[in-house]
C-alpha positions in Angstrom: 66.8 78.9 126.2 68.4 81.8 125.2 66.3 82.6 122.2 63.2 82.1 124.4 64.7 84.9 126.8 65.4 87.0 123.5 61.4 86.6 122.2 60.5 87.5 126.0 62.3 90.4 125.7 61.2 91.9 122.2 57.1 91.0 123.7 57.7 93.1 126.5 59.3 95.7 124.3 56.3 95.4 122.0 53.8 95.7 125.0 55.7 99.3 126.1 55.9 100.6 122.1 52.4 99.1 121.1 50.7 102.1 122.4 53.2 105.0 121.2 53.2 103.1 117.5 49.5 103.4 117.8 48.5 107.0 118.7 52.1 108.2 117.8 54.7 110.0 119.2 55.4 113.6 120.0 59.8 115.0 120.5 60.1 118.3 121.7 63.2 120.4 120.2 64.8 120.7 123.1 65.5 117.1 123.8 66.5 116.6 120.2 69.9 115.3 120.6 73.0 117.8 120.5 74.6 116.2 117.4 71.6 117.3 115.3 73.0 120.8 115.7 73.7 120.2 112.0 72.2 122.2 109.0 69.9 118.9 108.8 66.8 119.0 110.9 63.8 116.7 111.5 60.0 118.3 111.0 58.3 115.7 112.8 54.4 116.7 112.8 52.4 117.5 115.6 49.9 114.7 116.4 47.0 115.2 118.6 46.2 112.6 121.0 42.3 111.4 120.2 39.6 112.1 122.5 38.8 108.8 123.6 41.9 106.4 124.4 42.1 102.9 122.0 40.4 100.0 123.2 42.1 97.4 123.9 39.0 94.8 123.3 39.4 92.8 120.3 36.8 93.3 117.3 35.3 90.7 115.5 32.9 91.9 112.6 31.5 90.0 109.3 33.5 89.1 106.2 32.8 92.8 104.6 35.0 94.3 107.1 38.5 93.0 108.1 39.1 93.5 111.7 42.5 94.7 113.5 43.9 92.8 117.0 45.7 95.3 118.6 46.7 92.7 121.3 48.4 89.6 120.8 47.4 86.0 122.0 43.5 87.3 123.1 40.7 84.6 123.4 38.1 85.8 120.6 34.5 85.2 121.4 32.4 84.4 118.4 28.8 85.3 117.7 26.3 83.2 117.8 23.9 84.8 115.6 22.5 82.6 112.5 22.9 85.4 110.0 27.0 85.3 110.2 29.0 82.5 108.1 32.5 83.7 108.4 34.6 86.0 110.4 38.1 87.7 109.1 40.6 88.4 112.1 43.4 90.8 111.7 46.6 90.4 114.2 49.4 92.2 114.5 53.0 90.4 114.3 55.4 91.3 116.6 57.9 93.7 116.4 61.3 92.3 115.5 64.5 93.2 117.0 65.9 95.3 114.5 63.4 97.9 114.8 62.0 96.8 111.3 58.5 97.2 110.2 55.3 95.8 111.8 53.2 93.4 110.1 49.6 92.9 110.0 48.6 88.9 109.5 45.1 88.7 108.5 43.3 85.1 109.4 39.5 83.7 108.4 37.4 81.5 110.6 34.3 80.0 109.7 32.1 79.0 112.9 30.3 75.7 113.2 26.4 75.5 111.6 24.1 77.0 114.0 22.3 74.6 115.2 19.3 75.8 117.9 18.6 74.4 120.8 15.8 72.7 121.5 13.3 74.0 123.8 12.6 70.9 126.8 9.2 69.4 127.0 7.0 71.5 129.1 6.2 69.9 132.6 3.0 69.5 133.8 1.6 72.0 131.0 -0.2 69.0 129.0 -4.3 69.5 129.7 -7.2 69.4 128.3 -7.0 72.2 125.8 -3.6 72.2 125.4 -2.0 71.6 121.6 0.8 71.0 119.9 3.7 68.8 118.9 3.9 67.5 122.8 0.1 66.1 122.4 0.8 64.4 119.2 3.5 62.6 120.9 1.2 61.6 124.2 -1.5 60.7 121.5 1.1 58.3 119.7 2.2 56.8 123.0 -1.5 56.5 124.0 -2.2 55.0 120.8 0.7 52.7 120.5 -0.6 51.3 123.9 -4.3 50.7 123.4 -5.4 53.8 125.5 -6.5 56.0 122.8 -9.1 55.2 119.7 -9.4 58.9 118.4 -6.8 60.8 115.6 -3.3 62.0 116.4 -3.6 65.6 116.0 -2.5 67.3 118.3 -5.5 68.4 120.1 -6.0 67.9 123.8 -9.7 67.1 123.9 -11.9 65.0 125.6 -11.2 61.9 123.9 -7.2 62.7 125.0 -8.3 63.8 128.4 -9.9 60.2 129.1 -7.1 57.9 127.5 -4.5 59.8 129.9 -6.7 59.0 133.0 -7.3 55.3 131.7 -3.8 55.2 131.8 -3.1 56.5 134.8 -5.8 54.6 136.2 -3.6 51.7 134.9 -0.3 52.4 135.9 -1.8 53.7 139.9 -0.8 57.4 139.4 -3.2 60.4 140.2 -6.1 60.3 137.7 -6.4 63.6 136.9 -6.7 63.8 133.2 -2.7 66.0 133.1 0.2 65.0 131.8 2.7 66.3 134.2 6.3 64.9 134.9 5.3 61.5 136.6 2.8 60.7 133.7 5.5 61.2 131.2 8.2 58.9 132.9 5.6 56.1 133.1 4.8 56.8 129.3 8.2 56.7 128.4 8.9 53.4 130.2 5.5 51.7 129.5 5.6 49.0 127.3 3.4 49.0 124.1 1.2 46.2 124.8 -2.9 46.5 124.3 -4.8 48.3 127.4 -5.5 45.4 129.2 -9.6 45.0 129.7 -11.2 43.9 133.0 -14.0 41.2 132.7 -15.9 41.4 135.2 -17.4 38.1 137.0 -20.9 37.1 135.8 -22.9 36.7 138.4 -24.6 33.7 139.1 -28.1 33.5 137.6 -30.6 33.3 140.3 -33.0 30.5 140.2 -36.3 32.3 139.1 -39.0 31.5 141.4 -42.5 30.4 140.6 -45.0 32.9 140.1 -48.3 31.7 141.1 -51.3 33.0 139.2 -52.2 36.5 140.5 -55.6 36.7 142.0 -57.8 39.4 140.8 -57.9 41.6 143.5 -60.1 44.3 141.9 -62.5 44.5 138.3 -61.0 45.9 135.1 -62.5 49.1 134.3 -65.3 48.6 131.6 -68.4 50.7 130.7 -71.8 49.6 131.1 -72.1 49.6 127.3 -69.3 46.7 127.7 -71.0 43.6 125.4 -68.7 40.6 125.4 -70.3 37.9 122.9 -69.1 35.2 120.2 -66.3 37.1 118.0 -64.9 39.8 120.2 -61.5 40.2 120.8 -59.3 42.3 123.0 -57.9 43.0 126.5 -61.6 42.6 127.7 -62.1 39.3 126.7 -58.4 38.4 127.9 -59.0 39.6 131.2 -62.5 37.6 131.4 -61.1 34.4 130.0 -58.2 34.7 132.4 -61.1 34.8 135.3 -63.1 31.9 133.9 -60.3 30.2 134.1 -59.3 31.2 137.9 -62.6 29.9 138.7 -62.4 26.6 136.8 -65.0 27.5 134.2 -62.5 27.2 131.5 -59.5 25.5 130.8 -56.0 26.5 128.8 -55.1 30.2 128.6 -56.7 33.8 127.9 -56.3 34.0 124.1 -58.3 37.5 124.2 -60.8 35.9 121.4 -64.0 35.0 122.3 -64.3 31.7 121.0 -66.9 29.0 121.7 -65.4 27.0 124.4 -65.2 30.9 126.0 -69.2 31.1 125.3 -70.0 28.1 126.6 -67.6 28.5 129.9 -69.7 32.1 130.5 -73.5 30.0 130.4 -71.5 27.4 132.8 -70.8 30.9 134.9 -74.4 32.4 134.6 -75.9 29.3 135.6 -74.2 29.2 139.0 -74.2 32.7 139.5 -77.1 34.4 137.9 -80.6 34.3 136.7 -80.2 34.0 133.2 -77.8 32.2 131.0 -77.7 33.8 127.7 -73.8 33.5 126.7 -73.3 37.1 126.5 -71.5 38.9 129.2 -72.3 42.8 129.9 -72.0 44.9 132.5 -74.3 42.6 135.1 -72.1 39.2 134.6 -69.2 40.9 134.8 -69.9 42.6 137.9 -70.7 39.0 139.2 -67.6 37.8 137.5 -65.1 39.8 139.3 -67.1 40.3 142.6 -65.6 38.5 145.5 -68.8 36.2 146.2 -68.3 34.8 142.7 -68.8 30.7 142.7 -66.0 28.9 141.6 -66.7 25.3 140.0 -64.5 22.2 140.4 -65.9 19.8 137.9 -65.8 19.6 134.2 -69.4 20.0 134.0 -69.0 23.8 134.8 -66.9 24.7 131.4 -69.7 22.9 129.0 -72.6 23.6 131.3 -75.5 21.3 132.3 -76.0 17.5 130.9 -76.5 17.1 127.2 -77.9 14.8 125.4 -78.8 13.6 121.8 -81.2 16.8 120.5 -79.5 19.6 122.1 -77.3 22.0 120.1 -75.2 25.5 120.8 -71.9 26.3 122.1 -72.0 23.2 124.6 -72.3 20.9 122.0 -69.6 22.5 120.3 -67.3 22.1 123.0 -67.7 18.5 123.6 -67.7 18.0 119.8 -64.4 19.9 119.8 -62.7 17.5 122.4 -64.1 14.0 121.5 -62.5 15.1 117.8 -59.4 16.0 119.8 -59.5 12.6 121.5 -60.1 10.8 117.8 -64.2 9.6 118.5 -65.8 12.4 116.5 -65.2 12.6 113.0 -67.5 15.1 111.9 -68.1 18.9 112.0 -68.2 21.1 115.2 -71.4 22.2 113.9 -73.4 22.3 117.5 -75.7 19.9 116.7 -76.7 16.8 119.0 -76.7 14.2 115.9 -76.2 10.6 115.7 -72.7 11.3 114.5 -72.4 12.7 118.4 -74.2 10.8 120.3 -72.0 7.8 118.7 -68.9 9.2 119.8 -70.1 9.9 123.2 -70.8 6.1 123.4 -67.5 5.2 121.8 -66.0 7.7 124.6 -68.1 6.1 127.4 -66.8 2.8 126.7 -63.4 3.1 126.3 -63.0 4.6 129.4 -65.5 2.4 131.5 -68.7 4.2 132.0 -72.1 3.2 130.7 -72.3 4.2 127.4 -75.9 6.0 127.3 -74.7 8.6 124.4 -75.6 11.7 127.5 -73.1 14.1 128.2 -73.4 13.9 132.1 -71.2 15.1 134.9 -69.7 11.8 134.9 -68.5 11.4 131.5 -67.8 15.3 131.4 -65.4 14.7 134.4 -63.4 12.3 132.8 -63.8 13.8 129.1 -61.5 16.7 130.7 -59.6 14.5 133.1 -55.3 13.4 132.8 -56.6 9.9 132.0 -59.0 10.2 129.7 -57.9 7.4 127.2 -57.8 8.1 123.4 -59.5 6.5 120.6 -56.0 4.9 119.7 -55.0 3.6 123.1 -58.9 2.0 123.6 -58.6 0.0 120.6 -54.8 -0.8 121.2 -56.4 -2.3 124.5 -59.6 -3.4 123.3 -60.5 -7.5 123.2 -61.3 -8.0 119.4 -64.8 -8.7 119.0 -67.1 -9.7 116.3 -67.7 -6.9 113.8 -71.5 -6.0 114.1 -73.2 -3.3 111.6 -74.3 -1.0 114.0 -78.0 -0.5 114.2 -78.5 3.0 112.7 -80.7 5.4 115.2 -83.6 6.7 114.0 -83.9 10.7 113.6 -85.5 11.9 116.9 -88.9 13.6 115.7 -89.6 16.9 117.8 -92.0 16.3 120.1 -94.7 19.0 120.2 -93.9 20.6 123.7 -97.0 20.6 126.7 -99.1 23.5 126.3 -97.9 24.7 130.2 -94.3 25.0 129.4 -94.6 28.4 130.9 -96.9 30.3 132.3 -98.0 34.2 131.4 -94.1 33.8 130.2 -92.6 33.1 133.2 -89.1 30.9 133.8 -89.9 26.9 133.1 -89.9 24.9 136.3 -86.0 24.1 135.9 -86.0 27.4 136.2 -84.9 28.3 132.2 -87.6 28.8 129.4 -87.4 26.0 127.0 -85.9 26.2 123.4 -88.2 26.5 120.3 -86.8 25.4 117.1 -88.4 24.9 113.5 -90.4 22.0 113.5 -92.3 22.5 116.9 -95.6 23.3 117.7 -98.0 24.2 120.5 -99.0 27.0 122.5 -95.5 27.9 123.0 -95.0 28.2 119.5 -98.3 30.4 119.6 -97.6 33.2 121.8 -93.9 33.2 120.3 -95.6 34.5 116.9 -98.0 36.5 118.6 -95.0 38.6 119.7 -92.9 38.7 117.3 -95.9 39.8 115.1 -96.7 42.5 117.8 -92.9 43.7 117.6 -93.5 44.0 113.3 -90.7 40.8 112.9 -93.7 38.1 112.0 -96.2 38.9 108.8 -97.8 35.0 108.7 -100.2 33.1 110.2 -100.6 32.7 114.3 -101.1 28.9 114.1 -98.6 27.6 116.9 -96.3 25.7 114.1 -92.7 26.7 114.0 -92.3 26.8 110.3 -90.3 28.7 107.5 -91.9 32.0 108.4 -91.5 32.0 111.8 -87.7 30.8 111.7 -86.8 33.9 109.7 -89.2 36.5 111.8 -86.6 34.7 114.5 -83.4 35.8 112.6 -84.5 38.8 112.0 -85.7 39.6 116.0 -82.2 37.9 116.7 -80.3 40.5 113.7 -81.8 43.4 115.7 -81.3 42.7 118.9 -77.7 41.4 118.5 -77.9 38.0 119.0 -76.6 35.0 117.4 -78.6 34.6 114.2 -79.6 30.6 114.2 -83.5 30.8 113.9 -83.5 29.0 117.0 -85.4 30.8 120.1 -82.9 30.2 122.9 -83.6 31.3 126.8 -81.5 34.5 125.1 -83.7 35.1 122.5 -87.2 34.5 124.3 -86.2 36.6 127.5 -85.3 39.6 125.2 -88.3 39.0 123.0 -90.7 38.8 126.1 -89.0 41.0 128.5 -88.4 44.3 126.6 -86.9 45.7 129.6 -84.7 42.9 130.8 -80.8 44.2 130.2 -79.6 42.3 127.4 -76.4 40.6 127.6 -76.8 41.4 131.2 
């Protein structure tokens, strides 16, 4: 206790002499003592107080330059600066008791490495255009949890932009696009599982309704240089067939190629709704075609035309040809010609299916030709009652009949109200006045004798070639209304 008194004492005394020790001291002669009287005297010098007083702030400076305390037991604050390793500190030791020296105790700290502090995360700075180490982080997080498809790079784009509002989207915070405080949290604490994807319901597929068959309410557009015959193809043709079916001259669908059955379904047409009936359909049928007074027909007879029988030939015997091979009684060529071979399978027709086999083509065996029930050649003889096999009696090849000299008169229509057909092999007046023209017109160079031979066939073809009609050699209603009527409309 005592010493601890003692070492108060001497701190207190070094507290009052630290100053004087420091700038010095100055004695005056006159308060020299009165024993120094003596021949011995003291030349103390004269010191000069400096101009500024001592500070009694502590100094801390690098390792190049030791620094003096002048007070004892003072807090020093060290810099902060990174360019500063180690400090040296110079204190002075207390003055002991015995008036002895002072001391000087020299000391070196070396700080802590400087370590800077991290800047925080800006706050609601995160937009579209912003970069940085702070997007690549969103991006990761994004990334991480299915939001965002595009590169971590740092960029705030577009791509960015949209992830941050899917995810806000998702988690029900404001969608704007910014990654402020609230958008962070909820990225922080958001687990990394995929972006969840909506499906959406399908909807029930409606039940699509039945369209019915669009009547024609108006014509197509065509020129008056429109010519629809055998061979053409196209929209035209379409758009007629699909009519001709409307009215119930022809059957199936519009294939846009004018094709026999297509022929034979416009004579049906002309002969119900013209004068003429020459296949061909220009500007004048097809006026009558898509007028509104057009006649429709309701029986098979008006796809194949009138009644044939054994003799005739064309596009009508072509047809029928075509569906008794369909239904397995015709075996031969669709060649258009009324032959045996035909007139056999019109019989076979007739009888499997209960109507008197005659071998004609009537409306009768046309209705049921292109009816449901029409039986086929297998079904009739998988019903048939086996009868005795009988050799058919062959029928002898019809020999043209040379036609009555009135057929027509001054080349008018015929009484059925048609002219008649001329074919090689016929003769008469008919015959006659058919040369007679066709040698006025330059197409015959033989002999005017009323027999349709060799000659006269190919002076045909070639009036037929010119005139654009189908090249057979046989003179048609077609060919003799153009050949006698120079100013008729052709294909009219």
């Amino acid at each position: 206790m005592k010493h601890r008194r003692l070492l108060k004492a001497a701190l207190a005394a070094l507290l009052i002499l630290l100053p004087l020790i420091l700038s010095g001291c100055y004695v005056a002669p006159s308060e020299l003592p009165a024993n120094n009287s003596g021949g011995d005297s003291l030349n103390f010098p004269t010191y000069q107080p400096a101009t500024n007083p001592p500070t009694n702030a502590p100094v801390v400076t690098s390792t190049d330059e030791p620094v003096v305390i002048n007070q004892l037991n003072t807090a020093i604050p060290l810099p902060t600066s990174p360019t500063v390793n180690t400090w040296t500190i110079a204190t002075v030791a207390p003055i002991s008791t015995d008036g002895g020296s002072t001391g000087i105790t020299v000391a070196t700290v070396t700080p802590l490495p400087y370590t800077p502090t991290p800047s925080p995360t800006p706050q609601g700075s995160l937009k579209l255009g912003s970069n940085g180490q702070d997007v690549r982080n969103v991006q990761s997080k994004l990334k991480a949890l299915g939001f965002y498809k595009g590169t971590v790079d740092g960029d705030f784009g577009a791509a960015t932009e949209a992830a941050v509002k899917a995810f806000q989207k998702q988690y029900k915070l404001t969608v704007d696009g910014k990654v402020g405080p609230s958008t962070l949290k909820a990225l922080a604490s958001a687990r990394a599982t995929a972006k969840p994807v909506a499906t959406a319901t399908p909807k029930k597929a409606a039940t699509p309704k039945r369209t019915a068959t669009p009547r024609r309410t108006s014509a197509p557009s065509y020129s008056q240089n429109t010519y629809l015959r055998l061979g053409s193809k196209g929209t035209a043709v379409r758009q007629m067939q699909e009519r001709l079916i409307s009215l119930g001259y022809l059957t199936g669908s519009a294939s846009g190629t004018f094709d026999e059955a297509t022929e034979a379904a416009v004579i049906a047409f002309q002969k119900r709704n013209t004068s003429y009936a020459d296949g061909v359909a220009g500007p004048e049928t097809l006026r009558a075609l898509y007028s509104s007074s057009a006649r429709k027909t309701s029986t098979a007879a008006g796809i194949v035309g009138n009644s044939l029988r054994p003799g005739a030939n064309g596009a009508a015997v072509r047809t029928v040809q075509r569906k008794l091979k369909e239904l397995g009684y015709y075996k031969g060529d669709v060649d258009g010609d009324y032959g045996e071979a035909t007139t056999a399978a019109v019989q076979a027709f007739q009888r499997a299916n209960g109507l008197t086999a005659d071998g004609i083509a009537g409306s009768s065996t046309f209705a049921k030709l292109y009816s449901s029930s029409a039986k086929t050649a297998r079904q009739a003889a998988a019903t048939a009652t086996p009868k005795p096999t009988r050799r058919p009696t062959a029928t002898p090849r019809r020999t043209p009949t040379p036609l009555p000299p009135n057929t027509y008169m001054r080349v008018t229509a015929a009484p059925n109200g048609d002219y008649a057909t001329l074919r090689r092999g016929y003769t008469g007046s008919p015959v006659t006045r058919m040369q007679q023209e066709l040698k006025k017109q330059g197409y015959y160079t033989g002999n005017v004798d009323g027999v349709f031979g060799e000659g006269t066939e190919n002076a045909v073809k070639a009036f037929q070639r010119s005139n654009g009609l189908n090249t057979d050699g046989v003179a048609g209603p077609a060919t003799l209304r153009a050949l006698f009527e120079g100013n008729f409309p052709f294909g009219s």
